[in-house]
N, C-alpha and C positions, 0 to 999 in steps of 0.2 A: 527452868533454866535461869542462870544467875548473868544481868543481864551488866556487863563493865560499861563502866564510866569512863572515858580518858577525860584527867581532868589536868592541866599543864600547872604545876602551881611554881612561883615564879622565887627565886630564894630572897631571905629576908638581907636586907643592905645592915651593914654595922656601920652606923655613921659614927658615933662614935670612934671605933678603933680608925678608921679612915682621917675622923679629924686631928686624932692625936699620931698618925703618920704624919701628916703633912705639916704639922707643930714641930715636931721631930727633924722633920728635912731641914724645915727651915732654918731650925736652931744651929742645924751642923754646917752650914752655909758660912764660907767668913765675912768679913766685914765689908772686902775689896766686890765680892761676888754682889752683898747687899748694897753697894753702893750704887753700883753698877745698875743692879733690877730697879731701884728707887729711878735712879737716871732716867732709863728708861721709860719707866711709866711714867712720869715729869712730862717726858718729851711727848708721848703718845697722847697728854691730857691736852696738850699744846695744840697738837693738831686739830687734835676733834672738838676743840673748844672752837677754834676758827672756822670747821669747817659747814658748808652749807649745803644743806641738805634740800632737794627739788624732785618734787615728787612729777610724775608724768602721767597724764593719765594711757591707762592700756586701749586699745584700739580692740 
């Protein structure tokens, strides 16, 4: 008797073609969209540059 395997194999990632989508997106974004995202993370570097982090211990 031929005794099966189930083996789960998992698919291989194309990081590649995934990084040249997101180059792609980007590229087609206009300038006012890009300014805006830039802002944005400006403002988020803002925050978390100030903020303070307090650790507590667990009970």
């Amino acid at each position: 008797m031929k005794s099966k395997t189930n083996i789960v194999e998992e698919p291989l990632a194309d990081y590649k073609k995934a990084e040249e989508d997101l180059l792609l997106k980007a590229l087609s974004s206009s300038y006012t969209e890009r300014f805006h995202t830039m802002a944005r993370l400006m403002k988020m570097n803002v925050i978390l540059k100030s903020a303070k982090i307090i650790h507590k211990k667990m009970d």
